[in-house]
N, C-alpha and C positions, 0 to 999 in steps of 0.2 A: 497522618501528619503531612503537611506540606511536603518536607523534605523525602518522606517518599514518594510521594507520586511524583515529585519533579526524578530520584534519583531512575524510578523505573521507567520514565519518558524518555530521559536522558540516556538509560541502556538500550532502549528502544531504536530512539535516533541512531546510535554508533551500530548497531547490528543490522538495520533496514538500510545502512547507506553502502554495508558493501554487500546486502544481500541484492538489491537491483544492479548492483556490478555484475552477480555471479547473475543474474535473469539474464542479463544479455549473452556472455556464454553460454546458459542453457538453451536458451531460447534458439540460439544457431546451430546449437548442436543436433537439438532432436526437434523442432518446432516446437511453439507456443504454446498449442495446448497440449503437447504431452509433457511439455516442460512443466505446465499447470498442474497435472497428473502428476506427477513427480515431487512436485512439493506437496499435496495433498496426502499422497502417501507417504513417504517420507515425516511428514511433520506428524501422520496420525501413531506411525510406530512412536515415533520419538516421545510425543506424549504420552501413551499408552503406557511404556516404559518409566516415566518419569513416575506416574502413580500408582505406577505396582511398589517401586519403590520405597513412596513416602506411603504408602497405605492409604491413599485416596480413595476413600468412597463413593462409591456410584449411588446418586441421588436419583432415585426413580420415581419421576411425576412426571404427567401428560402434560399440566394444565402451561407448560410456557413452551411445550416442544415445538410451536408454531413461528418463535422468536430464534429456537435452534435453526429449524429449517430454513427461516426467513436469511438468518445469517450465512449459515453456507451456501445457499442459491448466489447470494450477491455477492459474498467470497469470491465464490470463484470467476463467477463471470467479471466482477470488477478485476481479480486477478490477471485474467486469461486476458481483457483488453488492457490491460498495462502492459504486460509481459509479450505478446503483440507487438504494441507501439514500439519499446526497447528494444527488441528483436530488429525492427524496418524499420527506426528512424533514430532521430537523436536521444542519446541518455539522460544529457545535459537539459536538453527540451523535456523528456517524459516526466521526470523525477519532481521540479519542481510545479509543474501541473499538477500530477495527481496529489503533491502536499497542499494544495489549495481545497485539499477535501470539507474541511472546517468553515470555511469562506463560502461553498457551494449550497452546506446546509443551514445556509439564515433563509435565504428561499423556500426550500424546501419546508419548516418551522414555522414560516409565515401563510403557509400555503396549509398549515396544521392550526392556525390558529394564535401563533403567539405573533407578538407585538414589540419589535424590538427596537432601543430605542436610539438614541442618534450617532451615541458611540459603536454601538455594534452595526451599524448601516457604515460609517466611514473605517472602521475597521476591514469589511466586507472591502470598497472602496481601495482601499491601500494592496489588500490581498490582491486583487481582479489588478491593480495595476502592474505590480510586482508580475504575474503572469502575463501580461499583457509585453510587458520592458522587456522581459525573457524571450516571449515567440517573436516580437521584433527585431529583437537581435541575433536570432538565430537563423533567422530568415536573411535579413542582410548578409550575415557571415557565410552563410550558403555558398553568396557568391564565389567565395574564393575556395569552395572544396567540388573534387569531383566524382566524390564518393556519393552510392546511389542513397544514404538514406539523405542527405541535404539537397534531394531534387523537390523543386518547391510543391510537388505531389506528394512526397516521404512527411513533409512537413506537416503541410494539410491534415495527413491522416492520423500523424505522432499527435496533434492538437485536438482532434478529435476523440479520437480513442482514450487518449490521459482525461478530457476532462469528463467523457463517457463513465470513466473507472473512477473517479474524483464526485464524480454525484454517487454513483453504486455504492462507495465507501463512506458516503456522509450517511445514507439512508441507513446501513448494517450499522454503524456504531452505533444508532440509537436503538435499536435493538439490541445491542450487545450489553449497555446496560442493562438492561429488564433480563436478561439472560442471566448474568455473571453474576446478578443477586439470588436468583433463584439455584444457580449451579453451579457458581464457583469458575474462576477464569481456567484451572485446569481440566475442567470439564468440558466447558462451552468451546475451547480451544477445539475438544479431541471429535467433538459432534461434529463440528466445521468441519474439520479435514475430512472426517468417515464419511459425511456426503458429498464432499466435492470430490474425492476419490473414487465414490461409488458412480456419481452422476457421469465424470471422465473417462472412467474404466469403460461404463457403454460404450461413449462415442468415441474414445479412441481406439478400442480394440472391436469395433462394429463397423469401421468404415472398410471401403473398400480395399484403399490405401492405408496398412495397420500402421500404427507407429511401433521404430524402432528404436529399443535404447542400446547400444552400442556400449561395449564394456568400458570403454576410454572415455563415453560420457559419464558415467556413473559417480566420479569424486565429483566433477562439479552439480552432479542433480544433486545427490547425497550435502552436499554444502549448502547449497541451494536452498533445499526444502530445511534443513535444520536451521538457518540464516533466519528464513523468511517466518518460522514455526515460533520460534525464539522473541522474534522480534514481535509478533502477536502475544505471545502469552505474557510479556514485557508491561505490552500496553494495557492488558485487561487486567492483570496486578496492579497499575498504579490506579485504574480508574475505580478498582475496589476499594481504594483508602480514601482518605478525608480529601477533598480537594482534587476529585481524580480528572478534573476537566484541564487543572496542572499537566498530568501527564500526556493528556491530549495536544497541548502547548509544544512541551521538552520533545516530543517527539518527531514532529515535526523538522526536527533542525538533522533528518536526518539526509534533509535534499542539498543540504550543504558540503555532506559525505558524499554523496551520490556524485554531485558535478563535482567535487574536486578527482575522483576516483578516473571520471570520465575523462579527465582534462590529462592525468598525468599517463594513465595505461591505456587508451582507445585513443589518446589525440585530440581530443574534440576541442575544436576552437571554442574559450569560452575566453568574453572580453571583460574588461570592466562595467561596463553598461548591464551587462547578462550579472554580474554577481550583484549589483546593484538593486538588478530581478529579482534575483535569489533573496537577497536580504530585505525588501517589502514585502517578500511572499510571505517569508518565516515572523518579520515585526509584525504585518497583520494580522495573523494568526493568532500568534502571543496573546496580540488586546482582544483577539476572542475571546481565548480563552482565560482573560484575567477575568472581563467585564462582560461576558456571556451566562 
């Protein structure tokens, strides 16, 4: 039914807008990518857990394992350059960037073959502008902070990286469909995390430089990865129901979280013109997903 893929978007949005709150705490605490690391793990116990519970069965076929691995590949690296950007530059800037993921994938779709028609091209349109009003004014506002992420280098690289992670994540959700049919969103959930876990575990415990998790960062990883795990299996529940391109909508509205979060506990200068941003990024969206 409608109402629920909107209610499970709509849970989506409210848990992904203070889980990129807590990415910026993690992110300082222990860097980026082991912060990565940390929600992969964390989110893989968390699921694992959840389906012991309900007695979730483990569906064992080859034939879509290509679409699991597809997903966690670009899980986490879409991850790892978000949580990056949040890390070294604005939140207020990242957030609604990478919710322009929707907007990113009419390209990509057309670049596949489909044919989209004037409404979804000015949709697209609306999105790109709404981001566009956003890095403009974040950039101006720059001026008045002397904090190193609003060095117009900080910025540079927040806009980059977000819409780096804003492609990665248009490509995985169409995967995640084809997935989620064959295995159930609390499955394709727990695959994700066991490979972006397993992939992280190399390079973070391989480097030269091991990463450290410090006992005092642990409630906010622990938050962190269950926030961010939540907020995934949220949205692969709604797009399992009737109308689940709804949930891909309701979800989105979770960058409206994200910069007010940023605005009242980080300070981040966010003006009228920037929520203005905000609210073309999330209206474009919408008429994706009403009319996509």
């Amino acid at each position: 039914m409608l109402e629920s893929a909107v209610f499970w978007g709509a849970g989506c949005a409210f848990v992904w807008g203070f889980s990129d709150y807590f990415a910026r705490l993690a992110g300082r605490s222990v860097g980026a990518m082991a912060a990565t690391f940390a929600v992969m793990a964390v989110g893989a116990v968390l699921i694992a857990a959840i389906m012991l519970v309900m007695g979730e069965a483990i569906v064992w076929r080859l034939d879509g394992l290509h679409w699991l691995l597809a997903i966690g590949g670009g899980t986490t690296i879409g991850a790892m350059l978000f949580f990056y950007a949040v890390t070294h530059g604005p939140l207020s800037l990242a957030a609604p960037m990478v919710a322009s993921y929707p907007a990113v994938a009419v390209p990509i779709s057309v670049a596949l073959g489909a044919r989209p028609g004037p409404i979804i091209w000015g949709a697209m349109v609306i999105t790109l502008a709404g981001i566009w009003l956003v890095a403009r004014t974040v950039s101006v506002n720059s001026g008045d902070s002397e904090t190193k992420e609003y060095t117009p280098a900080a910025i540079r690289r927040t806009i980059i990286l977000s819409l780096a992670a804003a492609s990665i994540f248009a490509a995985s959700l169409s995967a995640a469909d084809n997935a989620i049919q064959m295995y159930g969103a609390l499955q394709t959930v727990l695959v994700v995390r066991l490979v972006g876990a397993f992939v992280l575990m190399v390079v973070v415990f391989g480097r030269r430089d091991r990463a450290r998790f410090p006992f005092r960062a642990w409630p906010v990883l622990v938050a962190f990865g269950a926030l961010d795990t939540l907020g995934h299996l949220f949205l692969y529940f709604g797009i399992d129901t009737a109308h689940g391109e709804y949930a891909i909508v309701a979800s989105v509205a979770y960058t409206a979280v994200t910069v007010l979060l940023a605005r009242i506990f980080l300070r981040e200068p966010v003006s009228l013109l920037q929520w203005a941003g905000v609210g073309l990024t999330v209206g474009g969206v919408a008429i994706l997903g009403a009319f996509g």
